[in-house]
N, C-alpha and C positions, 0 to 999 in steps of 0.2 A: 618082892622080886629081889631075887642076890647082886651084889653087884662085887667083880672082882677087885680086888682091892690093886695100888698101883705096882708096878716094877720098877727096880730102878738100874738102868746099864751104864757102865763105865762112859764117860763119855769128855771132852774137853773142848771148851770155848776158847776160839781164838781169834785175834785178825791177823788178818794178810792182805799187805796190801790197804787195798781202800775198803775192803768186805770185811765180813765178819761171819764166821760159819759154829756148825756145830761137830766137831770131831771125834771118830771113832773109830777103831780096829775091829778090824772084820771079826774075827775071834769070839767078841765083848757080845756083838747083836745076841740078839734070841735067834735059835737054829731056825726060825720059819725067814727073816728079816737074813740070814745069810747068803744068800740066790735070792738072784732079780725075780720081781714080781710083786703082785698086789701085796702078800704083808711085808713088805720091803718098803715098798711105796707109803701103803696106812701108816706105819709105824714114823717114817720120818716127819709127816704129814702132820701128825699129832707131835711130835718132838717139837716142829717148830710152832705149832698153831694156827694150821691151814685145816679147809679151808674157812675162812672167817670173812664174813659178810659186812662187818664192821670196817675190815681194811685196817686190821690192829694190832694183830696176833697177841691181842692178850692173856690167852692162855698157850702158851709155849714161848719157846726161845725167839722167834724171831724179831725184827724189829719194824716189818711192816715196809720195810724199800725191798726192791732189787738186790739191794748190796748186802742185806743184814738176812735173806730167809733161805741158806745156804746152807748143804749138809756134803759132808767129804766122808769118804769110807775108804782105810787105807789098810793094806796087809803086804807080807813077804815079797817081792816080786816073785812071778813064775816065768818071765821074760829072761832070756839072759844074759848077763852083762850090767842089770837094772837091781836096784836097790830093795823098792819098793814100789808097790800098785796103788793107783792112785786113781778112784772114782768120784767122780764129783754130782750132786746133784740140785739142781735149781729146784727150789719149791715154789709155786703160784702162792701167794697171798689170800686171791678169792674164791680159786676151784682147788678142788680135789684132785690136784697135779703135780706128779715132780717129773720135770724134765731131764732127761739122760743125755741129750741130742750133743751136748758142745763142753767144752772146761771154762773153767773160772780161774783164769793167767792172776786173779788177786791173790787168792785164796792159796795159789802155786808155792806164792812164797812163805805159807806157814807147813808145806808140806814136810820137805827135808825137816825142819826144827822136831813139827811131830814125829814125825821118823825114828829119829835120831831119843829123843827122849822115850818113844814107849818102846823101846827095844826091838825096834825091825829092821836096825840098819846093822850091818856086822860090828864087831866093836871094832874089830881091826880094820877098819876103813873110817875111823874117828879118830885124831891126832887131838893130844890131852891140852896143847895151843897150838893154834891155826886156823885154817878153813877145813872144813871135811865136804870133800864133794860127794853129792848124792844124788844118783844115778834115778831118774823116776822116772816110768813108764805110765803115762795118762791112759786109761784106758778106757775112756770116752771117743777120743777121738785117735788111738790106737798112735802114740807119740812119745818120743823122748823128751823129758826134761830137765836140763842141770843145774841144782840150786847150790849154791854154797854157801854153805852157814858156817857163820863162823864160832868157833869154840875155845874158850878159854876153861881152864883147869877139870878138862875134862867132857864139861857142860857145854850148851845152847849158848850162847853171850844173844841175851834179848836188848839191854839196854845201851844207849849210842847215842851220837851228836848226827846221824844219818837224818836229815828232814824229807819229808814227801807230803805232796801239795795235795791237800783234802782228810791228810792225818793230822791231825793235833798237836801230838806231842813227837819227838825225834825218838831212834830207836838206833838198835844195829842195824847195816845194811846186809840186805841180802839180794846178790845177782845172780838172776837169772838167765839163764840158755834156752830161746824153745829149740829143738834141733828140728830139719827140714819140717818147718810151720806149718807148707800149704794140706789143709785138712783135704783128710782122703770120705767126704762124703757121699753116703749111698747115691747113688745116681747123678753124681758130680763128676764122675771119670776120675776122681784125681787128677784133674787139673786146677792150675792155682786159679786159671781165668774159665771158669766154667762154660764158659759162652762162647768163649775163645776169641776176644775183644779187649782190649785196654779199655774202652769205653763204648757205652753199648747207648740206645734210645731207646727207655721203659716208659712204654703206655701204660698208665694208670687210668685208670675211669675215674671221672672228678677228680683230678687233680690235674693231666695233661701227659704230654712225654719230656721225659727229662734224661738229661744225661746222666749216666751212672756208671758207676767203676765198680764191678760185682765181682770181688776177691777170696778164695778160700784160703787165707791165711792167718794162723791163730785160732781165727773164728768165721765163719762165714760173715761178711760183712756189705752192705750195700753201699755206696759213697754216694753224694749226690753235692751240689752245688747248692749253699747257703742262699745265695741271688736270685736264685730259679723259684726259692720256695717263701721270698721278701724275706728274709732274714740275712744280716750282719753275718753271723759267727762269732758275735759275742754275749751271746744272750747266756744269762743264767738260768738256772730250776725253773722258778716261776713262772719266768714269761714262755714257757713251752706247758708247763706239766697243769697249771692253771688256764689252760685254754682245750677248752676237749675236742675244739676241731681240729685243734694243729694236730691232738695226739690221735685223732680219727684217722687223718690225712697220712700222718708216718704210719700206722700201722696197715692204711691199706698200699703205700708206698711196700711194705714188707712182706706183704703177703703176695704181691704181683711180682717182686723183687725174687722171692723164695721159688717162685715159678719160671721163672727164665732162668736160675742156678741150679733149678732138676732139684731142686731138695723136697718139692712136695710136686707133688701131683697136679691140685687145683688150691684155688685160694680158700675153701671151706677147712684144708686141712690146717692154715696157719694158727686155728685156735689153738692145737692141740703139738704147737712145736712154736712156744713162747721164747726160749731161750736163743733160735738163733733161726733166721741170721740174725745180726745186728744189722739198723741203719746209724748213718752219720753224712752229716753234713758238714763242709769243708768251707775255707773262703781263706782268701790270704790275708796275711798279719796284719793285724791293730792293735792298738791300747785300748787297755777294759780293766775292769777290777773284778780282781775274783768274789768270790763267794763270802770270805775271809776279810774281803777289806782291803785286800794287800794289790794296789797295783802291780799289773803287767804289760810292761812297754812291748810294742812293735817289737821294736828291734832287739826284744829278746829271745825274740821266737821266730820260727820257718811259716808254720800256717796255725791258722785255728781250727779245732774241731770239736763236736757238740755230736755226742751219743746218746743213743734213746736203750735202755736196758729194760726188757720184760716192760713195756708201753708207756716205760717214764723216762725223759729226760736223766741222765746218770750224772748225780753231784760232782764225781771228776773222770775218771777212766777206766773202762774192763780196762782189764789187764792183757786179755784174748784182743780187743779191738785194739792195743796200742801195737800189738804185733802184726794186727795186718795195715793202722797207719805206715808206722816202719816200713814196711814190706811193698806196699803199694808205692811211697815217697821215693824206695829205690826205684824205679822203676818207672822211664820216662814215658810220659803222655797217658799216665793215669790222672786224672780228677784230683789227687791227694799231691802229685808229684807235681802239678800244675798248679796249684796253690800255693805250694814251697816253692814257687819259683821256677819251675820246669826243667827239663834238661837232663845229664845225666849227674850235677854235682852229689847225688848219692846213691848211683849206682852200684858199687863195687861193696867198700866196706865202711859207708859215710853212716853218720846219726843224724836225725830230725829231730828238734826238741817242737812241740807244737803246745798252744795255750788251749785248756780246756775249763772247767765251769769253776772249778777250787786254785787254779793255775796253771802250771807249767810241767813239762814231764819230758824227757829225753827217750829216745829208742833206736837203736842200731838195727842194720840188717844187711847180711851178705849177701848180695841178688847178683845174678849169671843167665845170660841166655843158654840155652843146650839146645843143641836139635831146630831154635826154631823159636821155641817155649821159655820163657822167663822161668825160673824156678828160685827159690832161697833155701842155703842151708842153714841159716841162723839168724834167728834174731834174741837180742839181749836190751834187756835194762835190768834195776835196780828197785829192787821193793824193800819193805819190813816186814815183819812178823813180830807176837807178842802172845804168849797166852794170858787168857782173860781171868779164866776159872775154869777149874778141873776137880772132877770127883764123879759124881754119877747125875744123869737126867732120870724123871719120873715120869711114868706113861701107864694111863687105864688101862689095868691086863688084855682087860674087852677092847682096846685101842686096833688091833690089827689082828 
């Protein structure tokens, strides 16, 4: 039997944020992997070392979390006024899946850098010191992004005294813009409150009805009350991702959750739409120690919150879910804003910093009634970016 030998395409590892992805320009793929569709999917599949029954990804890139089995596919913008296009794609770990459904707000802030380094951003819109702003159009969730990276003699400036809580080492910062967040999901209406409720009461079977704040912003997100479900809000990894009821329980909290936001049909479909929504649970501030060791006082924080990414508890924060914390905290007599304390003290143009599993994180949001309807044009915080290694991945011809 022949067997083809491997290929190898341009490609670059990097983090953003608290992920860690594998990066490409449309360009570089093989022409079958250029348009969506199954060798598109095969192809990434096998880049990172899905699916794998071990839970390991030891043959590919990935590193076997949520966070680390990411793939970004970026080109020219054909938007206008937009820098660059920017796809994102969640790989399953254990199936034969990559998810298209949502973005990866982590991974956002290694976009402009890549950008800007593989030549898809004009030169003239890169000042040789400064910030260069870059214009990105998510094309997941059909959205503007504004990163600013900053560039010294020329170049990316990757390295910085910037620290972010679940990253290791400090880097440069990079701030990000989502512009008007709330996602325009098929069968969501575009609206932010899909239900069209601040806070709604989701029957779950085996588990009860609970209250929830079910938000399209950033990311499709469910909120739910830490108390309701005997949890603190300050629990780390372990004590959720080591207990397979808890994680039974959230995921069927997500799948009924995904049914009351119109984003699926019936709960059979949630197998096959991992990436979002996200759930989270909320509870007002306490002292806890992060992940790291490093305490986190009270009163350094607004509220807690604890997210479950692809059916595991997340080490520290999508990047997508801190935009719909933010977004939600504006925005009185939601679940989120009720935790922070209630009210309108960050309606307009306030920040929440809230405590999550590695620490602490800030996030702004400009939220406005219109019409009737709460809406946000912006939310912003502060990431990193770095690349890893760059040069080319290897993949079994036969792979896709």
């Amino acid at each position: 039997m022949t067997h083809l030998p491997q290929i190898k395409i341009p490609a670059t590892y990097m983090r953003g944020g608290t992920s860690k992805g594998v990066f490409f320009r449309l360009q570089d793929l093989p022409a079958a992997a250029q348009v969506p569709g199954a060798a598109r999917d095969a192809l990434l599949l096998r880049v990172i070392g899905s699916p794998d029954p071990y839970g390991k990804q030891i043959d590919g890139m990935g590193g076997a979390t949520s966070s680390t089995s990411k793939t970004v596919i970026l080109s020219q913008s054909t938007q206008p006024e937009h820098d660059v296009d920017y796809l994102f794609g969640q790989v399953a770990i254990d199936k034969a899946f990559v998810d298209w459904s949502g973005n990866c707000g982590n991974l956002s802030a290694a976009v402009g850098s890549f950008a800007i380094s593989a030549g898809l951003v004009d030169a003239s819109r890169i000042p040789h010191n400064g910030v260069a702003v870059v214009r990105i159009w998510q094309a997941n969730i059909s959205k503007t992004i504004i990163a600013h990276v900053p560039i010294t003699n020329g170049e990316v400036q990757e390295t910085g005294d910037f620290e972010l809580d679940g990253v290791t080492f400090p880097a440069a910062e990079v701030q990000l813009e989502f512009m008007d967040p709330a996602a325009d999901e098929e069968g969501a209406g575009g609206s932010m409150f899909p239900t069209g409720n601040l806070v709604d009461q989701l029957e779950v079977p085996g588990v009860g009805t609970l209250q929830a704040t079910m938000i399209n912003a950033g990311i499709p997100t469910i909120f739910v009350n830490a108390q309701d479900l005997g949890y603190s809000g300050t629990e780390l990894q372990d004590a959720i991702n080591g207990d397979a009821a808890a994680l039974a329980k959230f995921e069927t909290i997500r799948a009924y959750g995904a049914v009351r936001m119109g984003l699926i049909a019936n709960i059979d479909e949630a197998a096959q739409r991992q990436h979002t929504p996200k759930v989270a649970f909320v509870a007002p501030p306490a002292a806890y120690v992060s992940s790291s060791g490093k305490p986190v006082k009270g009163s350094e924080i607004d509220l807690l919150v604890r997210a479950l990414s692809m059916g595991k508890l997340h080490h520290a924060m999508m990047g997508t879910a801190a935009v719909a914390i933010g977004t939600a905290a504006a925005i009185p007599g939601t679940l989120v804003n009720l935790a922070a304390g209630g009210g309108e003290r960050e309606a307009v143009h306030g920040s929440v910093r809230f405590g999550h599993p590695s620490g602490t994180l800030r996030v702004g949001a400009q939220a406005e009634q219109v019409g009737g309807e709460w809406c946000v044009r912006k939310a912003s915080m502060s990431r990193s970016a770095r690349v890893l290694m760059e040069g080319w991945v290897r993949v079994p011809g036969a792979a896709f």
